[in-house]
N, C-alpha and C positions, 0 to 999 in steps of 0.2 A: 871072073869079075862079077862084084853082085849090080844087079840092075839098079838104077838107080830112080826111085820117084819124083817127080820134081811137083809139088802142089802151091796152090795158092790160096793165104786164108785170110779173111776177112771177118777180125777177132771182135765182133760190135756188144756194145754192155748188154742187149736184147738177142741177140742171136747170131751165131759162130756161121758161113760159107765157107765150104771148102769146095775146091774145082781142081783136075789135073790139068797138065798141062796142055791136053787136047780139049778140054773145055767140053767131056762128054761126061766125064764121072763128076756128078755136084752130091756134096751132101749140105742141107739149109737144119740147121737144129737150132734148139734154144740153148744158151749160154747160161745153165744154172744146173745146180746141183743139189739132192738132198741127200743127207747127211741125219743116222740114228747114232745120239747120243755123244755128238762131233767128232766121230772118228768110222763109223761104218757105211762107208756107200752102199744107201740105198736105192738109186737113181740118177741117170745123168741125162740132162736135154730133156727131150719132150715129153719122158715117162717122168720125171722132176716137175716138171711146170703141169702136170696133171696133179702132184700133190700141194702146189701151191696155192696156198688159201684153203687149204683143209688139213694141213698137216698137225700129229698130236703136239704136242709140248715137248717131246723127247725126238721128235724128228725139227731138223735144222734146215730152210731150203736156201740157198747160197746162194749171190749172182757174182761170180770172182769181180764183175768189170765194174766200173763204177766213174763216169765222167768221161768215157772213152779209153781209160788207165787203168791196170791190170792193180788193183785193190786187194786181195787174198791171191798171193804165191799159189798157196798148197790148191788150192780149189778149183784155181785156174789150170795148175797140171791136172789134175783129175778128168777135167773135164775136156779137155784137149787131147788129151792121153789117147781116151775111152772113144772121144768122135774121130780119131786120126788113124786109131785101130780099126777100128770098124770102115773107115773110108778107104783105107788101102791095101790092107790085105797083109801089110807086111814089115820087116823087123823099121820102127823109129830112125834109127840111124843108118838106114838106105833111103833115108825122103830129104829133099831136098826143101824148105820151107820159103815161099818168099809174103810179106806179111805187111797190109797196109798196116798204118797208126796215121793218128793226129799229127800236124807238123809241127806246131807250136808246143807238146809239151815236153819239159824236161830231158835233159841226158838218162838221171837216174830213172826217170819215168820208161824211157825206150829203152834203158839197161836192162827193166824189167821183163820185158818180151823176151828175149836174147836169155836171161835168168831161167824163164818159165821155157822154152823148148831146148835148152843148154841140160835141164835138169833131169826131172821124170820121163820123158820125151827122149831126147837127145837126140836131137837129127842133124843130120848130115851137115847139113851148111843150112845160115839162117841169109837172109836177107831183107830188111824191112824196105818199104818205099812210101812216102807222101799221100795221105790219102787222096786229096787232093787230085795231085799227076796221075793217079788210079783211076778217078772217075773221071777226069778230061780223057785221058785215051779211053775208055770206054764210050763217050760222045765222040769218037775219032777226032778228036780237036787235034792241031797240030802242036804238038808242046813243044816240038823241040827251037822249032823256028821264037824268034824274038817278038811277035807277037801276042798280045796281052789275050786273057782267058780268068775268067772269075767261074767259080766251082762253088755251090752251097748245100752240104750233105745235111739234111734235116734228119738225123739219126734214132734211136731209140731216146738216149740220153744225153747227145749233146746236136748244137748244129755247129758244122764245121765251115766257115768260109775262107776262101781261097783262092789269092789270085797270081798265075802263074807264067811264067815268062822264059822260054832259052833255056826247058827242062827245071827251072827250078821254081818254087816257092817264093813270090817277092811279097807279100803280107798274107798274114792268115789269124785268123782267133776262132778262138773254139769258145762257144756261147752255150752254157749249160741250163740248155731248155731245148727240149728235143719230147721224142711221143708223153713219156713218162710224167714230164709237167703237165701234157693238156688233157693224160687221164687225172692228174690230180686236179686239174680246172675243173673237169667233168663232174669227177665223186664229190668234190665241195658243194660244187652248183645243185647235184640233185639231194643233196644232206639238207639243205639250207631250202631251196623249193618245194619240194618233195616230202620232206622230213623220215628219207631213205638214205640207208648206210650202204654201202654197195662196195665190191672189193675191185681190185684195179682190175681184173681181166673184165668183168662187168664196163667200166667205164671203159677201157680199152674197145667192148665193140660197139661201143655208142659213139666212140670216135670215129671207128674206123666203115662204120653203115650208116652215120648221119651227118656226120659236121664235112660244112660245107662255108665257102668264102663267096660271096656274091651271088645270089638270086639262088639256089639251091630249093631242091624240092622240098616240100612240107611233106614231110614223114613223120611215122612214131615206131618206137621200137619198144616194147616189153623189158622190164628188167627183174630181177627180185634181191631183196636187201631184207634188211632189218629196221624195224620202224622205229624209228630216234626215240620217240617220245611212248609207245605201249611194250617197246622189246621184243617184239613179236615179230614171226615172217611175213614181210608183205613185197605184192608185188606193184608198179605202177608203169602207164606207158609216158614213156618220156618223148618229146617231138625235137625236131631238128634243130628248128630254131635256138631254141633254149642252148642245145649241144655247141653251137657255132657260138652263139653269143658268150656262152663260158669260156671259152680257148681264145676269142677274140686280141686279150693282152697281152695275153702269151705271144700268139702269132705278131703281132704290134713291133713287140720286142727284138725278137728275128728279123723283121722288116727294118728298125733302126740300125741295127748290128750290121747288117747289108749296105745299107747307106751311105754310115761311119767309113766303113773299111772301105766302100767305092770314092767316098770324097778325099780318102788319101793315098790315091792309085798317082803314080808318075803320071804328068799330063801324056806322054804319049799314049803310055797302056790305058788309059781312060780314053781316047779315042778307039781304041781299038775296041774296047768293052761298049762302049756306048753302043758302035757300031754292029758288031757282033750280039751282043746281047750278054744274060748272065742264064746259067746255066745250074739246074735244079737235080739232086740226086737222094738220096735214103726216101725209106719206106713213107714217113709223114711225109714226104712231098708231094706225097698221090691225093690229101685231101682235096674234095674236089674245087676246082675253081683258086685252088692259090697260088698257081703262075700269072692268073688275072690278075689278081687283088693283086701281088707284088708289082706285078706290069704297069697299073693305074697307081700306088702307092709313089713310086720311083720314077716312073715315066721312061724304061727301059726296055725293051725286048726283053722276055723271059723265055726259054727256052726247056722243056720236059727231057734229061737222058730217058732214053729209051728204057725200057724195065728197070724203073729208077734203085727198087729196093735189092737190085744185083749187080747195080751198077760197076761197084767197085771191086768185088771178085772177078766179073768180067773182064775190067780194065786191068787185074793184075796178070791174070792169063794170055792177054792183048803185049802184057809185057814180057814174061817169059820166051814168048817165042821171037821178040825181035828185039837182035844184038843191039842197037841206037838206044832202044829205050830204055835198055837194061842196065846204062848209065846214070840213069836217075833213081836207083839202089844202093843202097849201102849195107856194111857189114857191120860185126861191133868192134874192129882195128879201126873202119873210117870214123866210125863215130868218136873214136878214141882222138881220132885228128880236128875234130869240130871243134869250132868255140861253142 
């Protein structure tokens, strides 16, 4: 009998986790691919994201995801493929896949999952689950019990909120403003300040070494771009402030979205939340001081998952190995049974 792998992946528009079922083998890569003359992989993952933003005219660099939805089939196997080979050692259809997703989008949308590891891939058995129910058992929340739990993944490209009840899903929306918008707040603000052009992983670590929510340290950070108005290369140092106050709306936005979805919780699950608090997960939730801000914003307990930005690979591992949880999974027959 062949051995069987059982992994857990956490397919995000910014970067692919994969974790076995013991939770020792991880591999964290970026979820993009470049491609000479749209047909010859040149690159997948982080040797990809080193060509982008300097790639020629005849090199193409792909990001399959797009909104938390797998966007490009072909691109999305490639690069799935290429990180699942390399993660495990061994033939595709001896792995066993189980695979958060967004809960609110489409059938056809999560048909695609199921498409893209059915196809190039082909592994063994699929299983998707709630991203959501992912990152609550990673906070060891209790899901299964009838008590209320609110989940909010601030993700690369989208923020996912989530509130969940007796293993399932009872309101959720996915609000498409996640890192990707607040490096585009950044590169605007320092275009238009500045009269510097700067490319997103530039604005990316101006987010990620300065912007800050409430009293945050006065910093500066160096950047180098291109000077709007001579064409030329220039550099400038950019300070905290400014960085925080561009992402500001953004974040805003996320906070109403929060709000919205908590003032239509069943009165009992809104007791429970109030009481409990709400619960913060993906990578942008580490900026510093935005558990506060949300805290004073809502007038809620706000709560940090522990290594937010692995949250939900952890919580799928967390489920693999216990049968109860592994109820709040589905296959693409159950999905077949959904409304």
């Amino acid at each position: 009998m062949l051995f069987q792998k059982v992994c857990a992946v956490d397919l995000g528009t910014d970067t692919i986790k994969i974790k076995d079922k013991n939770g020792k083998n991880f591999l964290y890569d970026k979820n993009v691919v470049a491609l000479r003359n749209d047909r010859d992989i040149l690159a997948v993952g982080s040797a990809a994201y080193e060509i982008y933003e300097k790639n020629p005219k005849n090199v193409q660099v792909v990001w399959p995801m797009t909104n938390g939805v797998i966007a490009n089939l072909t691109e999305a196997e490639i690069v799935l493929s290429h990180l699942l080979k390399s993660f495990s050692g061994i033939l595709h259809r001896d792995v066993t896949l189980y695979i958060a997703v967004p809960s609110d989008i489409t059938q056809v949308e999560k048909r695609a999952f199921f498409q893209v590891m059915r196809g190039k891939i082909g592994a063994g058995r699929i299983r998707l689950i709630d991203k959501g129910i992912a990152d609550a058992v990673s906070a060891e929340l209790p899901v299964l019990s009838s008590r209320g739990h609110m989940i909010v993944n601030i993700g690369g490209d989208t923020t996912e909120i989530s509130v969940i009840a007796s293993g399932k899903i009872i309101l959720s929306q996915t609000l498409k403003i996640g890192g990707r918008r607040l490096d585009e707040d950044i590169s605007t603000m320092v275009r238009r300040k500045f009269n510097l052009s700067i490319g997103q992983k530039s604005a990316e670590a101006l987010k990620n070494n300065l912007a800050f929510m409430i009293n945050g340290p006065r910093l500066e950070q160096k950047v180098f771009g291109i000077h709007t108005l001579s064409g030329l290369p220039k550099s400038d140092m950019i300070p905290s402030l400014a960085v925080s106050v561009a992402i500001i709306d953004s974040v805003d936005m996320i906070v109403e979205a929060i709000s919205s979805i908590f003032n239509r919780v069943p009165p009992q699950l809104m007791k429970d939340i109030t009481r409990e608090g709400i619960y913060l997960s993906g990578g942008v939730s580490m900026i510093q001081n935005l558990p506060e801000y949300i805290r004073k914003e809502l007038g809620i307990p706000i709560h940090h998952i522990q290594d937010p930005k692995n949250s939900t690979v952890r919580g799928l591992v967390e489920i693999i190995n216990n049968k109860d949880l592994r109820q709040c999974t589905y296959t693409l027959k159950d999905l077949a049974g959904m409304r």
